[in-house]
N, C-alpha and C positions, 0 to 999 in steps of 0.2 A: 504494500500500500504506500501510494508513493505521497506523505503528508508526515507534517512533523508529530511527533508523540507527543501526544496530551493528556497532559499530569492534570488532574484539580488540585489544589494544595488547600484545607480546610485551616480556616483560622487564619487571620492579615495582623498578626500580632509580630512582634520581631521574630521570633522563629520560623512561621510562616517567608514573613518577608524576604528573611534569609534565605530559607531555603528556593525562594522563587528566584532572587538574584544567583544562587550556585546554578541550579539549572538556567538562567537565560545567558549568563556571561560565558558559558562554554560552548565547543565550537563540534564536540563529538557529534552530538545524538541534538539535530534539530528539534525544537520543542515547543509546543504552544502552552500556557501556562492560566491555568484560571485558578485566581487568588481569591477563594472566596471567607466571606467573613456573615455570622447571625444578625451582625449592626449594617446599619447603613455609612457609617466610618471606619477608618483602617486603623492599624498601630495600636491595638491591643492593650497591654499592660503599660507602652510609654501614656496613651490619651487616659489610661483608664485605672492603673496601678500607681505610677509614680507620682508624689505627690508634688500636687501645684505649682508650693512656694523653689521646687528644686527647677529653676528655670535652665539652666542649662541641658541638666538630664533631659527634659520635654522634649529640649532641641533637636535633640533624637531623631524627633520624625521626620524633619530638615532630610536630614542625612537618607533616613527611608522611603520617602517620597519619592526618591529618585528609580526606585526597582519601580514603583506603579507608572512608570513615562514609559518603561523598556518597551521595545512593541511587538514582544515573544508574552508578556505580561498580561493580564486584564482583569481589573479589579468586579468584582461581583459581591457587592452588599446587599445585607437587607434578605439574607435568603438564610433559611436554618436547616441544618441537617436534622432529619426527622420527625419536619414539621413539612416545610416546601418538595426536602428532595428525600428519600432512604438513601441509606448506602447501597443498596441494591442499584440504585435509579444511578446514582453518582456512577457508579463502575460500568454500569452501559455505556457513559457516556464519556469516558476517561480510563484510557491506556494504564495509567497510575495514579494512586491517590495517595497525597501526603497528608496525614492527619496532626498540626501542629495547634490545635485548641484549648490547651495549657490546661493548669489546674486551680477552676477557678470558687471553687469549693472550700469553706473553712470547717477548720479542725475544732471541735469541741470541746471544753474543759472534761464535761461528765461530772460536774458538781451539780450538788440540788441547789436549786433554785435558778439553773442557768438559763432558764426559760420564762423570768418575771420581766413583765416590761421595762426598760430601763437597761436589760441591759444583751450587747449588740456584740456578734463578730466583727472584727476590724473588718473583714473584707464590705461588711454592712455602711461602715463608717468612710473608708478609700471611696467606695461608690458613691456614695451622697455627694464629698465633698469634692469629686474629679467629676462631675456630672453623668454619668451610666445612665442611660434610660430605662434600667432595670432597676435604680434604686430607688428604696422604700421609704419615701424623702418624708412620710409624714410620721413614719413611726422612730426614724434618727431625729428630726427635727425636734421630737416631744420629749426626747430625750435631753439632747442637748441644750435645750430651755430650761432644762431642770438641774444641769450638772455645775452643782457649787464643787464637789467634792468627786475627783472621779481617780478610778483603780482599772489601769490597765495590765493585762496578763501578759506575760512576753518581754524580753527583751531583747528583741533584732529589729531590723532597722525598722520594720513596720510599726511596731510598736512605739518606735520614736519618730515616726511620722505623725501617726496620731494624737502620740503628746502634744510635742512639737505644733501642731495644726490649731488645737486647741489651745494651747497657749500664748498662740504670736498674736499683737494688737493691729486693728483692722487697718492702718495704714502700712502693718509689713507684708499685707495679704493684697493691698492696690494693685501689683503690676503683674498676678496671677491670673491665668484665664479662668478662675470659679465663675458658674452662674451662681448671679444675683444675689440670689433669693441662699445662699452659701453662705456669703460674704454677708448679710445680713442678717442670720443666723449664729455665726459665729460673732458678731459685733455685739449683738445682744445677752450671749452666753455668761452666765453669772462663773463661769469658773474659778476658784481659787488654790485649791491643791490639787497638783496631779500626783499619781503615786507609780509606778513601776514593777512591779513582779517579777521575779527572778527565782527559778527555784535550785539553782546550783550558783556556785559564785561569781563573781564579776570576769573570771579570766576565764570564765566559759562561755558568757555572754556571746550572741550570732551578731551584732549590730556591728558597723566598721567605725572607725574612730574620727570621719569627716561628717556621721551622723550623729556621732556622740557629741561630738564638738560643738556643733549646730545649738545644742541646748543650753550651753554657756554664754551664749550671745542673743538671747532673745530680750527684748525691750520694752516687755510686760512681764516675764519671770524669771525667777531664780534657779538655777539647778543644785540640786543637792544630792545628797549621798551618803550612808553610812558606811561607818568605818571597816565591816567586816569584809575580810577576804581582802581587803586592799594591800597588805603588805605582801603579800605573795609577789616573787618574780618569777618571768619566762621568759625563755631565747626566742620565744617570736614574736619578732619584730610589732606585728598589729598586737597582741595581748598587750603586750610592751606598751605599747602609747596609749591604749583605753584606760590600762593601769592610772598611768599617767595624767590623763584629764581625769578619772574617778578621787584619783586623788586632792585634785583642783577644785573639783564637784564638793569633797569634803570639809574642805573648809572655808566654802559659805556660809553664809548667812542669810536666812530671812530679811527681806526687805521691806517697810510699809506701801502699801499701795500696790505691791507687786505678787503675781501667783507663784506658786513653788511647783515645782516640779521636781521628786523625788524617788532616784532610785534603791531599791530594797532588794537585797541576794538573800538567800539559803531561805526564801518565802516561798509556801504554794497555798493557794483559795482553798478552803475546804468546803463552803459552802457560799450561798448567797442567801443574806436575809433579809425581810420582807415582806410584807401580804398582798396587796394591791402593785406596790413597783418595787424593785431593790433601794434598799434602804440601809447594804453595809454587807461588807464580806469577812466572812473568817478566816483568817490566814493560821497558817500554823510554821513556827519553825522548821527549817531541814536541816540534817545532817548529809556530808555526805562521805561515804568513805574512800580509802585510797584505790579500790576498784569503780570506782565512781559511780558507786550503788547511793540512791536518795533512801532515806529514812525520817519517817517522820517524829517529831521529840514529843508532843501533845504539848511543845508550848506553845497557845491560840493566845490570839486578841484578835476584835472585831474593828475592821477598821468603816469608816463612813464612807457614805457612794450611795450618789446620786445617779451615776453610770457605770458601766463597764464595762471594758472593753475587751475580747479576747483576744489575741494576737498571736496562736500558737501557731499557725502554719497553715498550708494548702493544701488542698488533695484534689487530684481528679474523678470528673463525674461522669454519671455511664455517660456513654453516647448509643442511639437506639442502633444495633445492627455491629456495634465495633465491642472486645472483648477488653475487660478493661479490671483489675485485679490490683488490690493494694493501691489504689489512686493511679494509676499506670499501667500504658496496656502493653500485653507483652511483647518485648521485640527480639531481636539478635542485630547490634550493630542499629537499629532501624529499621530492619524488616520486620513487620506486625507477623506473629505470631496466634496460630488457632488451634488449639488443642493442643500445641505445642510444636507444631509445624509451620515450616514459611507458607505466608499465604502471599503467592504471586500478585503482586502490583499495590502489594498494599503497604505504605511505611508511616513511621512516626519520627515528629522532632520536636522538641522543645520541655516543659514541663512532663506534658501526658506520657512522652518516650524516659525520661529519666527520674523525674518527680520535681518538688519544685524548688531548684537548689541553683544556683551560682546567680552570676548578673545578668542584663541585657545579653552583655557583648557573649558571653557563653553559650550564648542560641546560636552563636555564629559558626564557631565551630562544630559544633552539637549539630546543625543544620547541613551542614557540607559535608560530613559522616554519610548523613540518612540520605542525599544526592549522587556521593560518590557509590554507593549501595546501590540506587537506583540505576545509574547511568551503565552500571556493572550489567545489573539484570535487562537491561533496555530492547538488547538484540534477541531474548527471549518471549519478551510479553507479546501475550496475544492483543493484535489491533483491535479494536473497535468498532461497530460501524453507524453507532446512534448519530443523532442530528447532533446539531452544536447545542450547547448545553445552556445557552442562553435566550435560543429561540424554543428550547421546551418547559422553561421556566415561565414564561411569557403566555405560552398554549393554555398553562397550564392556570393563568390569571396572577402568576406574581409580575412584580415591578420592580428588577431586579435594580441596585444602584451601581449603577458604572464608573468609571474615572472623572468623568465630564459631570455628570451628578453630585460626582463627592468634590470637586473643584469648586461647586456650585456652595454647597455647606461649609467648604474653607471660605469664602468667600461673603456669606451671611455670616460667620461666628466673627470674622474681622472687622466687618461693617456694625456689628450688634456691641464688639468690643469701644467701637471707636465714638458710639453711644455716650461713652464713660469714660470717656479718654484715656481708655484702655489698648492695647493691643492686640487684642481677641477675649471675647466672654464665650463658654463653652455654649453651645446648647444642649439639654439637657434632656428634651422631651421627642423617644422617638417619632413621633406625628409631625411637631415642629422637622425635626431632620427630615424628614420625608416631605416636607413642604416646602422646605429651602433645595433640597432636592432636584426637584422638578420646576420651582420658581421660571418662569418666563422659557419655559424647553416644550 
């Protein structure tokens, strides 16, 4: 069959993105490439994970923008696997499918009471406050109205994103692209203490030390930190310096007028309490020993919280028709796995192929793996002979969003920023994206 091989690549998050740029910059195996994504905008975890105030990191999509120009590329929003297409349907219509849809699932405490209003997975909180048009803006909203006193669980960098989000004053949040109706929710936020959870000690902490940093420079609060486990040294370099600012952290002080923001090691929640909303959580002492087994000592105290925030981690969720085990679906190298066997034409990258661990840039690599994998089996797969995959979307009464579409919603979100004298405000409300969309097309 004499046409280039065509891959769908699920998910327009960087690992997607990646993997669309390893296949289109190569000169082997001709390739036509459909980058599709459940939203009507691309860039994943930079538009939708990384937090606001980190302007640089955002810049990100700067950089990835440029795979959606390639003209082996084509972007396809606004269409869901399992809803619009099966993976049955996708593989009629595509040579290969790379499945890079991350994990976008939070991890649970499994304490009682983790279920009283008030209080929220962090991925609940990231979403409100980067505008997702999946997020549950009124049930974060009623929380954050209320949080004089809030106890976040976690401490990697998510977890000091969150802090961090909540505690910065609304003019260090001006040149962020938050919708509105964020930045006027956080302006109104009675916050005063943030508190931090850690249930092994500071030199085990996941968070990196230019996130740690961040919290010593805020202009509405203080960071603080007690003394345990600080005097520990290690020969790694990054423990090394977290050491180092936790120690900086230590000898603050509270400020008038200003919020605290306090980290706590060898702590885990034992419960949450409360009738109607959370109203304070029981921490209890850990121990931990030199096999770095936790144990708990039964010394509790309850501390106050108005909110809470989990921040333990990701996991991946089923997808209808794809196998998917321990938050990840099985692979070898990249190749998806079924029963335990390669299933021809099917691969993964990103979160869902490894879990959800390193940085952006580590989808890159992670991404050219699962291509080079691909590009390997290329001369084996059987062709295809379905229609093009965007005129059966269409048949079928979706409205898929294209490049030109999503040019359209860069384009309102700069004009909606500049409202504000801003340099883009997100929008937030998929209908609205679907309306900037099509605007004047």
């Amino acid at each position: 069959m004499d046409r280039p091989l065509r891959v769908a690549v699920v998910g327009a998050g960087p690992a997607g993105i990646y993997a669309a740029e390893a296949l289109a910059d190569q000169d082997d195996v001709p390739v036509a490439v459909d980058l599709l994504d459940r939203l009507p905008v691309p860039f994943g975890l930079v538009r939708h994970g990384i937090a606001p105030d980190h302007l640089k990191m955002r810049a990100l999509a700067d950089t990835l923008r440029h795979t959606l120009d390639h003209p082996s590329v084509r972007f396809v929003g606004d269409v869901e696997l399992g809803q619009d297409l099966s993976v049955e349907d996708l593989r009629a219509h595509a040579d290969a499918v790379v499945f890079t849809h991350g994990a976008s699932g939070a991890r649970r405490l499994g304490v009682e009471g983790e279920d009283l209003p008030g209080s929220l997975a962090a991925t609940d909180v990231v979403a409100w406050y980067t505008g997702h048009p999946d997020a549950d803006r009124a049930r974060v909203e009623q929380a954050v109205a209320r949080a004089r006193d809030v106890v976040v669980v976690g401490v990697g960098n998510v977890a000091l994103d969150v802090a961090r989000v909540l505690a910065r004053c609304p003019t260090e949040l001006e040149a962020t692209d938050m919708p509105q109706h964020v930045l006027d929710a956080l302006a109104a936020a009675p916050v005063e203490r943030i508190t931090l959870l850690g249930r092994r000690g500071p030199a085990q902490a996941s968070f990196t030390t230019q996130e740690l940093r961040e919290l010593g420079h805020l202009s509405a609060a203080v960071a603080l930190t007690d003394t345990d486990g600080l005097d520990e040294e290690s020969d790694v370099r990054a423990v090394a310096r977290n050491l180092a600012t936790l120690r900086e952290f230590a000898e603050h002080v509270p400020e008038p007028g200003k919020a605290t923001v306090r980290l706590r090691f060898f702590t885990r929640p034992v419960r949450l309490t409360g009738t109607d909303r959370v109203t304070g959580v029981v921490v209890e002492r850990v121990s931990v020993d030199p096999a770095d087994r936790l144990a708990g000592t039964r010394d509790t105290e309850e501390l106050p919280a108005d909110l809470v925030v989990a921040a333990v981690g990701y996991t991946g969720l089923d997808l209808p028709g794809l196998p998917v085990s321990g938050g990840v679906v099985p692979n070898e190298g990249g190749r998806v796995l079924r029963d335990g066997v390669v299933s021809p034409g099917e691969y993964v990258a990103g979160w869902i192929k490894r879990g959800p661990t390193g940085v952006v840039g580590t989808n890159k690599h992670d991404a050219r793996e699962t291509v080079a994998a691909l590009l390997a089996d290329a001369p084996g797969l059987p062709r295809v002979e379905g229609p093009d995959l965007v005129e059966t979307l269409r048949a079928r009464g979706c409205r898929p969003v294209l490049l030109e579409n999503w040019r359209a919603i860069d384009d309102a979100e700069h004009a909606l920023g500049a409202t504000k004298g801003r340099a883009r405000t997100t929008i937030h409300e998929r209908e609205a994206l679907r309306a900037a969309a099509w605007a004047q097309r």
